[in-house]
TORGULO-115769 format. One record per residue (C-alpha): residue in three letters; x, y, z. Coordinates in pm, whole numbers, plus 50000, padded with zeros to 5 digits. Each point is the difference from the previous one (the first is absolute). Layout:
<rec r="ALA" x="X" y="Y" z="Z"/>
...
// end
This chain:
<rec r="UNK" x="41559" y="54907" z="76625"/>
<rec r="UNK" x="50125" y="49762" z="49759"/>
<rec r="UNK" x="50023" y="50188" z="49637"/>
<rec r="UNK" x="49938" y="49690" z="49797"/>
<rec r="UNK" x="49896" y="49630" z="50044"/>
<rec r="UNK" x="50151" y="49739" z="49777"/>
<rec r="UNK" x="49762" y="49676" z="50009"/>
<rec r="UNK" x="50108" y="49713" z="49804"/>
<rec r="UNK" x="49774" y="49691" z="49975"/>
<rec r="UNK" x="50123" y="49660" z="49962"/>
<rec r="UNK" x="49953" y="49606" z="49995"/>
<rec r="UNK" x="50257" y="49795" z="49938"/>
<rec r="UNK" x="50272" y="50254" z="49853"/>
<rec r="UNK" x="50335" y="49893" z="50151"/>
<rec r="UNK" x="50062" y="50016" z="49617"/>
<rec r="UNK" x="49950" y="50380" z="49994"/>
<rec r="UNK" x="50006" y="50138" z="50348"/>
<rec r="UNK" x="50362" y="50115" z="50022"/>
<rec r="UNK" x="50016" y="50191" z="49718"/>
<rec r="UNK" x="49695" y="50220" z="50011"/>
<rec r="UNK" x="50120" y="50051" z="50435"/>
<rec r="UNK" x="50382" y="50111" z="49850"/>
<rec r="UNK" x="49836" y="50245" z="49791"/>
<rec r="UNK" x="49780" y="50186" z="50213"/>
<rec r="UNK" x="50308" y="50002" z="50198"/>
<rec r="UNK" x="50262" y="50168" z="49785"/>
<rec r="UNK" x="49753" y="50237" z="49968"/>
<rec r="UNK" x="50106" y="50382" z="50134"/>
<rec r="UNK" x="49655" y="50076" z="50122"/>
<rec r="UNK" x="50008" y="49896" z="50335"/>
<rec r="UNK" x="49657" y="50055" z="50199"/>
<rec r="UNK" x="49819" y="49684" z="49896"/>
<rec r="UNK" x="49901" y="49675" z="50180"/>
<rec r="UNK" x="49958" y="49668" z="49855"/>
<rec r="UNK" x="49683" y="49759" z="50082"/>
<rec r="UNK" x="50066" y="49678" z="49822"/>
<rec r="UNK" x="49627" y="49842" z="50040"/>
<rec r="UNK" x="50032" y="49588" z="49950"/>
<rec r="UNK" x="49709" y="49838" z="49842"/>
<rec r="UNK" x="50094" y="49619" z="50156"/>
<rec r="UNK" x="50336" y="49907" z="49818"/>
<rec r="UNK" x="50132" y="49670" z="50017"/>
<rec r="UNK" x="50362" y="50095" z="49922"/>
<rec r="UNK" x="50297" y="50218" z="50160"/>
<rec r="UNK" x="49823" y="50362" z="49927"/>
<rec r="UNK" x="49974" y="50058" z="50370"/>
<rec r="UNK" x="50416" y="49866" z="50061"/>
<rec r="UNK" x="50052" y="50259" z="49683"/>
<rec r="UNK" x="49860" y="50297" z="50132"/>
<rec r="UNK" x="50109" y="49953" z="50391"/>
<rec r="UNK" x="50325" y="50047" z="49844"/>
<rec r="UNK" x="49904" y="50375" z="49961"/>
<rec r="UNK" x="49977" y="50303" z="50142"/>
<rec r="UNK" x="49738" y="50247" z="50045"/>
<rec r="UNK" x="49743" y="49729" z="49877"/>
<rec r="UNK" x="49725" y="49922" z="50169"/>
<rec r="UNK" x="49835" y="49668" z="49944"/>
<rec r="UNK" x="49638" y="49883" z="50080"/>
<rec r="UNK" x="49786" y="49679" z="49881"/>
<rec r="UNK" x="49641" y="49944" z="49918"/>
<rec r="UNK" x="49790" y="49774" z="49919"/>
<rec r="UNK" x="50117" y="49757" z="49722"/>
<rec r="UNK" x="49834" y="50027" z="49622"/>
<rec r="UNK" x="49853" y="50366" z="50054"/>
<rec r="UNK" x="50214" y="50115" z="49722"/>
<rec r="UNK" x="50224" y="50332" z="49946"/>
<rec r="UNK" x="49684" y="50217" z="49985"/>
<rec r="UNK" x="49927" y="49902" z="50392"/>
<rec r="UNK" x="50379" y="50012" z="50052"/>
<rec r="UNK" x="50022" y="50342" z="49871"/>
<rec r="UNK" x="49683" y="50131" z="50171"/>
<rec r="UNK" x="50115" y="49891" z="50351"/>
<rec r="UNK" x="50319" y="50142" z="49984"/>
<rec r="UNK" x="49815" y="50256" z="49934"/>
<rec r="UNK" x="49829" y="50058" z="50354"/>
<rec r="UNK" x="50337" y="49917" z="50156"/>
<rec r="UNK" x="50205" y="50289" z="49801"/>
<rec r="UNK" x="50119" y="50272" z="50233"/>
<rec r="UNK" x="50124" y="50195" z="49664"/>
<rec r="UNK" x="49801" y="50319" z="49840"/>
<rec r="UNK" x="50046" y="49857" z="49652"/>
<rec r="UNK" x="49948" y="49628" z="49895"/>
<rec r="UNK" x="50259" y="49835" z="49759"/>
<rec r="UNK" x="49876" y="49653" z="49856"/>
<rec r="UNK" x="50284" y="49790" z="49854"/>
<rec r="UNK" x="49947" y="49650" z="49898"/>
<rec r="UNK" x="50328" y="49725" z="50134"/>
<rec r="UNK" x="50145" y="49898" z="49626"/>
<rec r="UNK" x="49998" y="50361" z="49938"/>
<rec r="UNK" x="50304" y="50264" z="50053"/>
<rec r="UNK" x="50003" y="50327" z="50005"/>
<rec r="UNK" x="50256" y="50217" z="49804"/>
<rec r="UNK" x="50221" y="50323" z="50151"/>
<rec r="UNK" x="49786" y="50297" z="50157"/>
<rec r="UNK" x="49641" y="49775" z="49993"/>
<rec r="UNK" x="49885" y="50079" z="50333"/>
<rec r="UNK" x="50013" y="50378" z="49974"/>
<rec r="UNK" x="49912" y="50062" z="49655"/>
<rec r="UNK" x="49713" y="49809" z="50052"/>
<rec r="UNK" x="49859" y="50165" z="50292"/>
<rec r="UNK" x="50137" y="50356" z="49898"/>
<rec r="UNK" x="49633" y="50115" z="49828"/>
<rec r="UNK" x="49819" y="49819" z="50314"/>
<rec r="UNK" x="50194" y="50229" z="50246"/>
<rec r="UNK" x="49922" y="50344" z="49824"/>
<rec r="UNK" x="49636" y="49831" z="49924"/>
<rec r="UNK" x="49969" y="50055" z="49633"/>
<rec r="UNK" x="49889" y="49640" z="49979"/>
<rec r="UNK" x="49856" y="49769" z="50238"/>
<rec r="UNK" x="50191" y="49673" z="49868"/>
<rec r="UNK" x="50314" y="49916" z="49730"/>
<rec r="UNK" x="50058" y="49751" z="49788"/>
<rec r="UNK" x="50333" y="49890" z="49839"/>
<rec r="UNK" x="50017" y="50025" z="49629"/>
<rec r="UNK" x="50248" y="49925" z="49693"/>
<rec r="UNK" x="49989" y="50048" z="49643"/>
<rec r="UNK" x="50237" y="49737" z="49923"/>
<rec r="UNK" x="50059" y="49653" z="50167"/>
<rec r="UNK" x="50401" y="49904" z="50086"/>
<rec r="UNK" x="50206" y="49808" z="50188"/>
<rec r="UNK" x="50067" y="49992" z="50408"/>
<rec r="UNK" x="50332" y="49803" z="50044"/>
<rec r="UNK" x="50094" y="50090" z="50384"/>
<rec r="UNK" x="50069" y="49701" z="50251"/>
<rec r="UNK" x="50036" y="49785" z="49681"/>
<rec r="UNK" x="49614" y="50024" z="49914"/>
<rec r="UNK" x="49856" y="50067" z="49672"/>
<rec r="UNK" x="49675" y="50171" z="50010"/>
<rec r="UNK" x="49693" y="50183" z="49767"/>
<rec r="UNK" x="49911" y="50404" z="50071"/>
<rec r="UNK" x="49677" y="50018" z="50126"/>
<rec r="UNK" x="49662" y="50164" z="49830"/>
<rec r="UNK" x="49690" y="50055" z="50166"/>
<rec r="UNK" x="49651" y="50110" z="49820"/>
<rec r="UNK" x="49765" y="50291" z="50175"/>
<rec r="UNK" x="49877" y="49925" z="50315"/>
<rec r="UNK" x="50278" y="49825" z="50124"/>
<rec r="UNK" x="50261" y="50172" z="50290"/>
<rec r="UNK" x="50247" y="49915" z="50208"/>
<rec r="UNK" x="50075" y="50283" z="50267"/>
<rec r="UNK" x="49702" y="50201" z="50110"/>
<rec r="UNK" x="49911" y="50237" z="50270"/>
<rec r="UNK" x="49855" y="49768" z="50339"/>
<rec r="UNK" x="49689" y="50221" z="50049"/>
<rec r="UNK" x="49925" y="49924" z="49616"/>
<rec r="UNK" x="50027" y="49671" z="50009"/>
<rec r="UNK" x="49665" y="49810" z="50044"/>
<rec r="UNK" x="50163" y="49608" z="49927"/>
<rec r="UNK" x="50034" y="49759" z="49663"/>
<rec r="UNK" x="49775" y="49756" z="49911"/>
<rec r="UNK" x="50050" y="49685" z="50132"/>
<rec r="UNK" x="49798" y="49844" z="49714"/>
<rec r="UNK" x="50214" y="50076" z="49728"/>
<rec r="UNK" x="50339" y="49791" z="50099"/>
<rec r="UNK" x="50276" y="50111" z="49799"/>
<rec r="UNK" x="49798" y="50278" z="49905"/>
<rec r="UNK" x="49904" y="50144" z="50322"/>
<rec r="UNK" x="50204" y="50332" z="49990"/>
<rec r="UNK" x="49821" y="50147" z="49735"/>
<rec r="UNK" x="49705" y="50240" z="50124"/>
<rec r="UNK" x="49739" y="50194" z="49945"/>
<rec r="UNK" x="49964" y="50269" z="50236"/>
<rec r="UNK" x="50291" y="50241" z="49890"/>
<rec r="UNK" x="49946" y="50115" z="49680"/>
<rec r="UNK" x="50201" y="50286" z="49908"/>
<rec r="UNK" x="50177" y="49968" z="50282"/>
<rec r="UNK" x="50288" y="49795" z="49915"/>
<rec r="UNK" x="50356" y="50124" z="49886"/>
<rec r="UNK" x="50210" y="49788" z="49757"/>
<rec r="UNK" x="50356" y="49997" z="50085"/>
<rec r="UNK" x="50256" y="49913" z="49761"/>
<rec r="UNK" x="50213" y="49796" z="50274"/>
<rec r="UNK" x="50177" y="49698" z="50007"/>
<rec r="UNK" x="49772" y="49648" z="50108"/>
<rec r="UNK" x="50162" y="49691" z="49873"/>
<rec r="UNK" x="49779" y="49660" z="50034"/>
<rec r="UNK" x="50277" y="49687" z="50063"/>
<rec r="UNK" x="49916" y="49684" z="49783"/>
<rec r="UNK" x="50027" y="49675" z="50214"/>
<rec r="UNK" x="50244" y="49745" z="49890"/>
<rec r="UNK" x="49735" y="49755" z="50046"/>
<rec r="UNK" x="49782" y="49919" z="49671"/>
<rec r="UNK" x="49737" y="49813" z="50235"/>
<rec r="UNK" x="50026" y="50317" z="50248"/>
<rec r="UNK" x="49957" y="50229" z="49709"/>
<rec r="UNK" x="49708" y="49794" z="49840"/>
<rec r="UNK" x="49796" y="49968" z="50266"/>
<rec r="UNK" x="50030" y="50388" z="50071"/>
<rec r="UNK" x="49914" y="50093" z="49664"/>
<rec r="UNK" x="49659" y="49791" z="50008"/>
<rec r="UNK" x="49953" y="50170" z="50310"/>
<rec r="UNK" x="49996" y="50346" z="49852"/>
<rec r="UNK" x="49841" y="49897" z="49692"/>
<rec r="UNK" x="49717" y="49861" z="50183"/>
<rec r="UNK" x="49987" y="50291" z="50198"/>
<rec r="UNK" x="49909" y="50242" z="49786"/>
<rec r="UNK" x="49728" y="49823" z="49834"/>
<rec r="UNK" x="49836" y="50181" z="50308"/>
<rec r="UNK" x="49989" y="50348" z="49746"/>
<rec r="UNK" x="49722" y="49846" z="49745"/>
<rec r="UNK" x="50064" y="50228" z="49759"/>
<rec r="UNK" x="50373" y="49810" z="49960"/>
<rec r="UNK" x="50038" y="49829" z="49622"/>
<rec r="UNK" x="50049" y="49646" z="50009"/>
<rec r="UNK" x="50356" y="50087" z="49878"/>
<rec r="UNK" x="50108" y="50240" z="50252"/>
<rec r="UNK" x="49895" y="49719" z="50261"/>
<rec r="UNK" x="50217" y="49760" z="49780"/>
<rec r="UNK" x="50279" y="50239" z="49970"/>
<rec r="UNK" x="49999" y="50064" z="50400"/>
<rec r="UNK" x="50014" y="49571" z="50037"/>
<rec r="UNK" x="50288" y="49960" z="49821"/>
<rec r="UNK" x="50193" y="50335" z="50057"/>
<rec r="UNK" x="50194" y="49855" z="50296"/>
<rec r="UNK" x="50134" y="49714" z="49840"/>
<rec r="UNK" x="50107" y="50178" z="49649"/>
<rec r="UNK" x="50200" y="50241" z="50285"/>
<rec r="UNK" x="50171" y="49683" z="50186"/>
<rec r="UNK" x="50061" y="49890" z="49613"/>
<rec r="UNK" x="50179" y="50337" z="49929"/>
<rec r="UNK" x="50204" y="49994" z="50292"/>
<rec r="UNK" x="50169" y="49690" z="49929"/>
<rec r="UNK" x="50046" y="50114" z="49697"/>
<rec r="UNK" x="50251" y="50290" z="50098"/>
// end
């Protein structure tokens, strides 16, 4: 049996693709699959990924969003341990198996990635932010504790609330890649804003902050 199951959602990320695919690669862990679940796109994700190895890639029904994405690869994963990585994301050395590490000897049911600073990913010529997450949220957890995200929460939808205590933070490398695009990076940041006015007990600021948060990043990149 498969040890761990990498699913990546996507739509529309011929931008991103690449990158997050060569760094699960040049990884040294070596018993993982890859299910790249395809939420309708309209550009070259699909030519991207065929290019590929070891990736496995399935389509569903357009506009269900990553949530849906994520939960049907899901059912398809032959791995004991599920690994959720988003497409403008890439991983940094020894991910895969520090993150699953306190799965395997069961001292937690799920891991998150976590950083006390924020810095700077520069590989294939990208610049890029270190990734936070708040409680609640994971990224690798064990199959038979997984019971699916929240499709109602969008950009939100990996944050739960049926493992509390359960969750390891692992300080680990996740860097998020900034698109190039201002329009690209706009529209994704009223996405996630929007999204988490789902959590009603978010300030009107935080909800501002998440709005604009993508486009200050594209700002900072050109910066550099």
């Amino acid at each position: 049996m498969t040890k761990v199951s990498i699913i990546i959602p996507t739509y529309n990320e011929e931008e991103y693709i690449a990158n997050c695919l060569i760094a699960i690669q040049n990884q040294d862990f070596e018993d993982y699959e890859v299910i790249v679940v395809d939420n309708g796109s309209t550009d070259k994700t699909k030519d991207v990924v065929s290019l590929f190895r070891k990736v496995r890639f399935v389509e569903q029904k357009a506009e269900r969003g990553a949530g849906a994405s994520k939960n049907y690869g899901a059912d398809i994963a032959n791995g004991q341990i599920l690994l959720f990585i988003d497409a403008d994301e890439v991983i940094g050395d020894g991910f895969i198996e520090q993150m699953i590490v306190p799965i395997m000897l069961r001292e937690y049911a799920a891991t998150i990635p976590y950083h006390l600073d924020n810095g700077d990913h520069t590989n294939h010529g990208e610049m890029g932010i270190r990734r936070n997450f708040t409680d609640g949220i994971f990224r690798a957890i064990d199959k038979y504790s997984f019971k699916g995200f929240d499709t109602k929460r969008g950009y939100a939808d990996d944050k739960v609330d049926y493992l509390d205590g359960q969750i390891k933070k692992i300080e680990v490398p996740l860097y998020h890649i900034v698109s190039k695009s201002i329009t690209k990076s706009f529209i994704k940041g009223k996405w996630v804003g929007s999204s988490f006015q789902y959590n009603e007990t978010d300030s009107f600021l935080a909800k501002l902050l998440y709005k604009i948060g993508y486009v200050v990043g594209f700002f900072k990149q050109k910066r550099k």
